[in-house]
N, CA, C and O of each residue as an XYZ file, in Angstrom:
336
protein
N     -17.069     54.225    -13.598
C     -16.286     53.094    -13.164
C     -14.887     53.563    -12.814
O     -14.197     54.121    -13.667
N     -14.372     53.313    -11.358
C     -13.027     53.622    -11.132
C     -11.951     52.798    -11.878
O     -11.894     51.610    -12.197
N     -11.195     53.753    -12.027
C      -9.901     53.241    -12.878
C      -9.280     51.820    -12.455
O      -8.858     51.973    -11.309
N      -9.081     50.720    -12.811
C      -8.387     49.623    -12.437
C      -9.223     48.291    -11.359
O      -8.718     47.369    -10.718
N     -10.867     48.771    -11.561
C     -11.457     47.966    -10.867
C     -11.745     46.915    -11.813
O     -12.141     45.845    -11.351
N     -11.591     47.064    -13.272
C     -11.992     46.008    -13.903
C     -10.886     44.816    -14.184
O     -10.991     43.676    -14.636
N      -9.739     45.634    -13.689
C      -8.244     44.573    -13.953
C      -8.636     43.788    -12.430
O      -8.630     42.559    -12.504
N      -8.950     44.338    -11.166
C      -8.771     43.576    -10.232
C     -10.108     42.322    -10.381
O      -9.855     41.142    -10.136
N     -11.219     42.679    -10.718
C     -11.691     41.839    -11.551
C     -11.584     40.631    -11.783
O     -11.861     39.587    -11.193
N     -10.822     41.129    -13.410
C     -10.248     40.369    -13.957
C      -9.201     39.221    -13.017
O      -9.523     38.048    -12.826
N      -8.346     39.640    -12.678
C      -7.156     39.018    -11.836
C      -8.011     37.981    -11.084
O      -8.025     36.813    -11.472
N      -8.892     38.478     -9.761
C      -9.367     37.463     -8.789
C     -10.100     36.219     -9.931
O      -9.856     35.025     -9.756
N     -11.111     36.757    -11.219
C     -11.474     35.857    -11.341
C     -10.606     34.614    -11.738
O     -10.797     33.426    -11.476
N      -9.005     35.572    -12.856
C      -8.529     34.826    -13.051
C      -8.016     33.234    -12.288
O      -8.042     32.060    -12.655
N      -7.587     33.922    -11.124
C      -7.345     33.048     -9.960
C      -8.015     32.130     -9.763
O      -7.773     30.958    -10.051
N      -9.001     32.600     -9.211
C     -10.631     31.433     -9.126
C     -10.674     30.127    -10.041
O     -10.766     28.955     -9.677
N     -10.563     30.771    -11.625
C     -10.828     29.710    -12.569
C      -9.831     28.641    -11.847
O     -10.008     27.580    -11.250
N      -8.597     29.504    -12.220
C      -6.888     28.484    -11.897
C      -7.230     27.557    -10.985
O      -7.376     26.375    -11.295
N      -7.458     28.209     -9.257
C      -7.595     27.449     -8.872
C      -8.289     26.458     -8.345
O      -8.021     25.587     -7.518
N      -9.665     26.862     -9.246
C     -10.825     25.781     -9.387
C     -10.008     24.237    -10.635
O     -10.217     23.026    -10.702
N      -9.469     24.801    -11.079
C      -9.149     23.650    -11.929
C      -8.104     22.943    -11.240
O      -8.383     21.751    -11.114
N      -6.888     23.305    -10.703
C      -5.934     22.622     -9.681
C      -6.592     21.584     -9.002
O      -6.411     20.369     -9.081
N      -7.754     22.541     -8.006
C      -8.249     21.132     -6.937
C      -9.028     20.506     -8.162
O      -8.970     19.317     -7.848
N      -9.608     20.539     -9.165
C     -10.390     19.296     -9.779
C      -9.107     18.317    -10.023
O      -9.082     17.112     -9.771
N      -8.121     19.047    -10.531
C      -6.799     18.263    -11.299
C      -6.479     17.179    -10.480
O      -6.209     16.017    -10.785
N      -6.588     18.038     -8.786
C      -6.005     16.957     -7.686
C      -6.613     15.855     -6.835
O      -6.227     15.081     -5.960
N      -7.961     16.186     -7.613
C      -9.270     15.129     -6.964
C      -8.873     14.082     -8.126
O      -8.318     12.995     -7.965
N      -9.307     14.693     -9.380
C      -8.755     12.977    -10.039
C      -7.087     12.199     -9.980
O      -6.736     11.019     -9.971
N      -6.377     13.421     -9.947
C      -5.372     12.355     -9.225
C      -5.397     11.685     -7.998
O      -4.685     10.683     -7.927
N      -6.033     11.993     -7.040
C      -6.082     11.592     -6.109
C      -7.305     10.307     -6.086
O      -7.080      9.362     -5.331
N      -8.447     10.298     -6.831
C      -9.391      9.433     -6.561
C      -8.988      8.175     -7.815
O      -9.661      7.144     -7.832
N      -7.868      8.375     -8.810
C      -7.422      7.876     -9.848
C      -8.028      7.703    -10.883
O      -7.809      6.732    -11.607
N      -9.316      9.044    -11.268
C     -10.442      9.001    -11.938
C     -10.821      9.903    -12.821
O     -10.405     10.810    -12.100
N     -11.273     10.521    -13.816
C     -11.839     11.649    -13.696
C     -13.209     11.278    -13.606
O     -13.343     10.069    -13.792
N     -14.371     11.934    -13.368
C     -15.365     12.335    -12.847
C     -16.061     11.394    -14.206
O     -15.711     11.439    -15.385
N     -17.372     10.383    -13.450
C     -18.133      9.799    -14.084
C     -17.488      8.782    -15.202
O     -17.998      8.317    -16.221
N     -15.892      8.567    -14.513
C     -14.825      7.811    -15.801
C     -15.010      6.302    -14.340
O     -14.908      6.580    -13.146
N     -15.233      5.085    -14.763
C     -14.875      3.745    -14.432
C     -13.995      3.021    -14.814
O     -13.995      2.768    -16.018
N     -12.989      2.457    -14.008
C     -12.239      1.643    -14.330
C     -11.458      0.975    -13.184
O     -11.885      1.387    -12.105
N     -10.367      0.001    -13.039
C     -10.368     -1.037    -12.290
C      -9.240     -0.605    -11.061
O      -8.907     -1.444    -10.225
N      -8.472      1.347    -11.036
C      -7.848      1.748    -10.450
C      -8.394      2.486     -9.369
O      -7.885      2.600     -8.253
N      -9.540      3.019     -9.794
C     -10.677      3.955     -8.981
C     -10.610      3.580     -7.486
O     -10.895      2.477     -7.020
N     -10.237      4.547     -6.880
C      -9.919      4.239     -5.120
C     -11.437      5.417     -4.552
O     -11.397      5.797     -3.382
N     -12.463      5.817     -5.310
C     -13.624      6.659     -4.491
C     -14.186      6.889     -5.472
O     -14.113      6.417     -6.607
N     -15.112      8.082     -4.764
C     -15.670      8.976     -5.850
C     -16.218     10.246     -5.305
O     -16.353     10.355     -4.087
N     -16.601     11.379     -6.241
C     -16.939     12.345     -5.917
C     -18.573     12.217     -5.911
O     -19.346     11.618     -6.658
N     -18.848     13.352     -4.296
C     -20.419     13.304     -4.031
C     -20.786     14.655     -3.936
O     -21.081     15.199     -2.873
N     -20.776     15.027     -4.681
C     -21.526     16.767     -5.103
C     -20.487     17.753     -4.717
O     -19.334     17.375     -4.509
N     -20.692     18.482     -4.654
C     -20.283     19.963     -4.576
C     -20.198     20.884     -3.187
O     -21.227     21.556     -3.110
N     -19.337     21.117     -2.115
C     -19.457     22.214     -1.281
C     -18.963     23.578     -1.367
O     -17.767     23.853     -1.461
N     -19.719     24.257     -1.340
C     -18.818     25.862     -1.002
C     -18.108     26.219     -0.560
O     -18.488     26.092      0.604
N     -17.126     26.687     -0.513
C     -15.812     27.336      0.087
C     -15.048     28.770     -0.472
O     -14.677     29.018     -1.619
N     -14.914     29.911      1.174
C     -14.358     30.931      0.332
C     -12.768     30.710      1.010
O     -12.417     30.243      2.093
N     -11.870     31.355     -0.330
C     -10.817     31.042     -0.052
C      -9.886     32.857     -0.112
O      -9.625     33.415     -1.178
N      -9.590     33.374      1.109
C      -9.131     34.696      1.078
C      -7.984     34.822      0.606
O      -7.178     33.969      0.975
N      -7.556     35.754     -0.228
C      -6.098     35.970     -0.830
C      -6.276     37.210     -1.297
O      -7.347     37.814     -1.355
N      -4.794     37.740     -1.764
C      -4.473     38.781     -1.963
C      -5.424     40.144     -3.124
O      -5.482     41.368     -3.241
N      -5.959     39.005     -3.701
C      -6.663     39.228     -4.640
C      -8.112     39.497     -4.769
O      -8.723     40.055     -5.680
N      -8.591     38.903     -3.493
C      -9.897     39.337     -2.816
C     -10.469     37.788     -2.550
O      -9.819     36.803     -2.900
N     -11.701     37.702     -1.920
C     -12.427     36.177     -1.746
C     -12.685     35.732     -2.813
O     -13.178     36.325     -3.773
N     -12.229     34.175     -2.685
C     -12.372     33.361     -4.384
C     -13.539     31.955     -3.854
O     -13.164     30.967     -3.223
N     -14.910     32.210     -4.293
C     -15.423     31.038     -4.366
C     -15.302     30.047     -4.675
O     -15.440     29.766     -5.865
N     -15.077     29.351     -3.990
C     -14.271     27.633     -4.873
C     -15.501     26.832     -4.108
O     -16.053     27.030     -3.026
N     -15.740     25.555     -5.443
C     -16.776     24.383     -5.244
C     -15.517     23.389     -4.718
O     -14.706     23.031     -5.572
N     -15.384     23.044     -3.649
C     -14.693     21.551     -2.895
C     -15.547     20.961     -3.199
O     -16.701     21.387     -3.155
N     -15.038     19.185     -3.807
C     -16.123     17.727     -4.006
C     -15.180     17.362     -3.072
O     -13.973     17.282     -3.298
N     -15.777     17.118     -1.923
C     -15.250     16.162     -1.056
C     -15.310     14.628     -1.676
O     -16.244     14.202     -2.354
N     -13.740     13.641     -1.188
C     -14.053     12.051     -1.805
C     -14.486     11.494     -0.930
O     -14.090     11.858      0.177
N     -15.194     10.697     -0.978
C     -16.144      9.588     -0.587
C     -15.476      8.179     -0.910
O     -14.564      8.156     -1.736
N     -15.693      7.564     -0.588
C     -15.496      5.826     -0.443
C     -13.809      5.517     -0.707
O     -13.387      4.662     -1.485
N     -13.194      6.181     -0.091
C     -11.331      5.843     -0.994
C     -10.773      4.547      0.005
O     -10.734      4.281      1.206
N     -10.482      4.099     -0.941
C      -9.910      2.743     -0.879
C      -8.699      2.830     -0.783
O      -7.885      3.064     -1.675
N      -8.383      2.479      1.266
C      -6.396      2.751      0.701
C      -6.010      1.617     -0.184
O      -6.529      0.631     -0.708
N      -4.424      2.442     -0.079
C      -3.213      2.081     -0.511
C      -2.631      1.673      0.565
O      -2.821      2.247      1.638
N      -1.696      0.438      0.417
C      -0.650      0.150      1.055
C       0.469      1.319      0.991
O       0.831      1.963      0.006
N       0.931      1.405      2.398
C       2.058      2.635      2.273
C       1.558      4.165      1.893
O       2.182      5.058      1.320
N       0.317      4.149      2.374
C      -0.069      5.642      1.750
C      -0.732      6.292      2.771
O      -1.941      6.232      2.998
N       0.257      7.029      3.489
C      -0.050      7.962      4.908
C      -1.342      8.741      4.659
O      -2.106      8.815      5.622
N      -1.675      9.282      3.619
C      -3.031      9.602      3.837
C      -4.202      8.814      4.402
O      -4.875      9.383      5.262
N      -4.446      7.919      4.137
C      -5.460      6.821      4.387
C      -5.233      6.679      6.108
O      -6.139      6.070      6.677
N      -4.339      7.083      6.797
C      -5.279      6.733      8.525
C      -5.825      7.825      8.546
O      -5.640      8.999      8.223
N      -7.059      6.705      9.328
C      -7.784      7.838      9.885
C      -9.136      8.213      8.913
O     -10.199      8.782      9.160
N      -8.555      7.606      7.682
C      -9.516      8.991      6.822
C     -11.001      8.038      6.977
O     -11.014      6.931      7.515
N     -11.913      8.543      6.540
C     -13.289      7.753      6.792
C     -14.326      8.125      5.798
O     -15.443      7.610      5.849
């Protein structure tokens, strides 16, 4: 085993985890939910899982994107044109 292949490794996966948890962090803020949670703020929901590689310094990081489904704008909330 070459010297320092197990730190780079280490590092990308680190990354990966990180930023597998960010976008979950930013789907329930964004859908006002967490996952399989009901309640009377809920603007969507999540519908499975897509693949995505994401290139960085660190090497390709597989990340699962849940695209949202059904979001219910907001008044005043520039995201919502358009979206479908």
């Amino acid at each position: 085993m070459a010297r320092g292949v197990g730190r780079e490794d280490f590092l990308r996966d680190l990354v990966q985890r990180t930023v597998q948890q960010v976008l979950e962090a930013e789907m329930t803020s964004f859908l006002g939910a967490e996952a399989y949670q009901r309640n009377d703020v809920r603007r969507g929901w999540r519908n499975g899982y897509k693949p995505r590689t994401l290139k960085t310094r660190v090497g390709e990081l597989e990340l699962r994107r849940s695209p949202p489904h059904g979001r219910r704008p907001i008044r005043g909330d520039p995201g919502c044109a358009g979206w479908r």
